[in-house]
C-alpha positions in Angstrom: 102.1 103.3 90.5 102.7 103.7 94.3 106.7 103.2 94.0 105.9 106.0 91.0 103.6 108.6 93.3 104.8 107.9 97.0 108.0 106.9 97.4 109.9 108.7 94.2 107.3 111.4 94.7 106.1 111.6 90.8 110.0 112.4 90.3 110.5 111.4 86.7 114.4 111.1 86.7 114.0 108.8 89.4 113.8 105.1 88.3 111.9 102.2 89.8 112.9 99.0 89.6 110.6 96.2 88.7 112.2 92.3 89.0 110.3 89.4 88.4 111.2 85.7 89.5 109.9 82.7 89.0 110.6 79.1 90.3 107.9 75.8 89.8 106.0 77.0 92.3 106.3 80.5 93.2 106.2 83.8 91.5 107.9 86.7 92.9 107.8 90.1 91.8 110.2 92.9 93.3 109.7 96.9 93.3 112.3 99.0 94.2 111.6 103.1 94.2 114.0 106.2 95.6 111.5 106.4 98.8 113.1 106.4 102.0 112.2 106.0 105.0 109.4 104.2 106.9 106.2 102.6 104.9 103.4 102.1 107.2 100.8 99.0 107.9 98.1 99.9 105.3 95.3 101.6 106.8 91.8 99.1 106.5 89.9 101.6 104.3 86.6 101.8 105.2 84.0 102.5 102.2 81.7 104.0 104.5 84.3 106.5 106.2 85.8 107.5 102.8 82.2 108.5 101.6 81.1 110.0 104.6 84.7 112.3 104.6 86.1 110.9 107.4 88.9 109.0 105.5 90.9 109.9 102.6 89.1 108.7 99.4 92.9 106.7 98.2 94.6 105.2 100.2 93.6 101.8 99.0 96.6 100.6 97.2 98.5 98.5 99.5 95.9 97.3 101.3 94.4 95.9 98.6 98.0 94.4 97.3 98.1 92.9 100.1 95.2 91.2 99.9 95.4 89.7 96.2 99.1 88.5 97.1 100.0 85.4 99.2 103.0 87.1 100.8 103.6 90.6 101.0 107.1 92.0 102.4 107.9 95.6 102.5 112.0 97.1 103.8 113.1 100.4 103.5 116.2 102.1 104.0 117.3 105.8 104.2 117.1 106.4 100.5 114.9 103.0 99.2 111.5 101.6 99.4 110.8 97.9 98.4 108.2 95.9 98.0 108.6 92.0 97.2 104.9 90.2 96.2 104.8 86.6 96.7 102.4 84.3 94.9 102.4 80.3 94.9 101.4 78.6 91.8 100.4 75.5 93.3 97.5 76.6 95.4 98.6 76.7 98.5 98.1 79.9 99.3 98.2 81.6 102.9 94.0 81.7 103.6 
């Protein structure tokens, strides 16, 4: 939904691509939108700042990505975004 809203700015002609790979211990899944340009460190939202008004109330989406992954790794160019999501299978994660 992010590659969809931010980077090919709700652009339907614009495709997204979406590969997955998996090996015997580790799941990777790829996202590639039309975005350029830089994607900034997720902001920490802050519940109590996005109900008082002082944050936006999105804003949550990578941040909370990267948090549920194990590895999160984020290029860009001048005309692409991507986003590859790392998990391990056997446990080992990065906590």
């Amino acid at each position: 939904m992010n590659a969809i809203e931010y980077g090919n700015e709700n652009r339907a002609e614009l495709p997204v691509q979406v590969r997955v790979l998996a090996s015997d211990g580790r799941l990777s899944v790829t996202i590639a939108d039309q975005g350029g340009g830089v994607i900034s460190e997720p902001e920490i939202p802050d519940l109590e700042a996005k109900l008082a008004g002082l944050q936006k109330p999105r804003g949550w989406g990578l941040f909370l990505i990267k948090n549920m992954v194990d590895e999160m790794h984020i290029s860009t160019t001048a005309t692409h975004h991507t986003l590859e999501l790392v998990m391990r299978l056997d446990g080992k994660g990065n906590d």
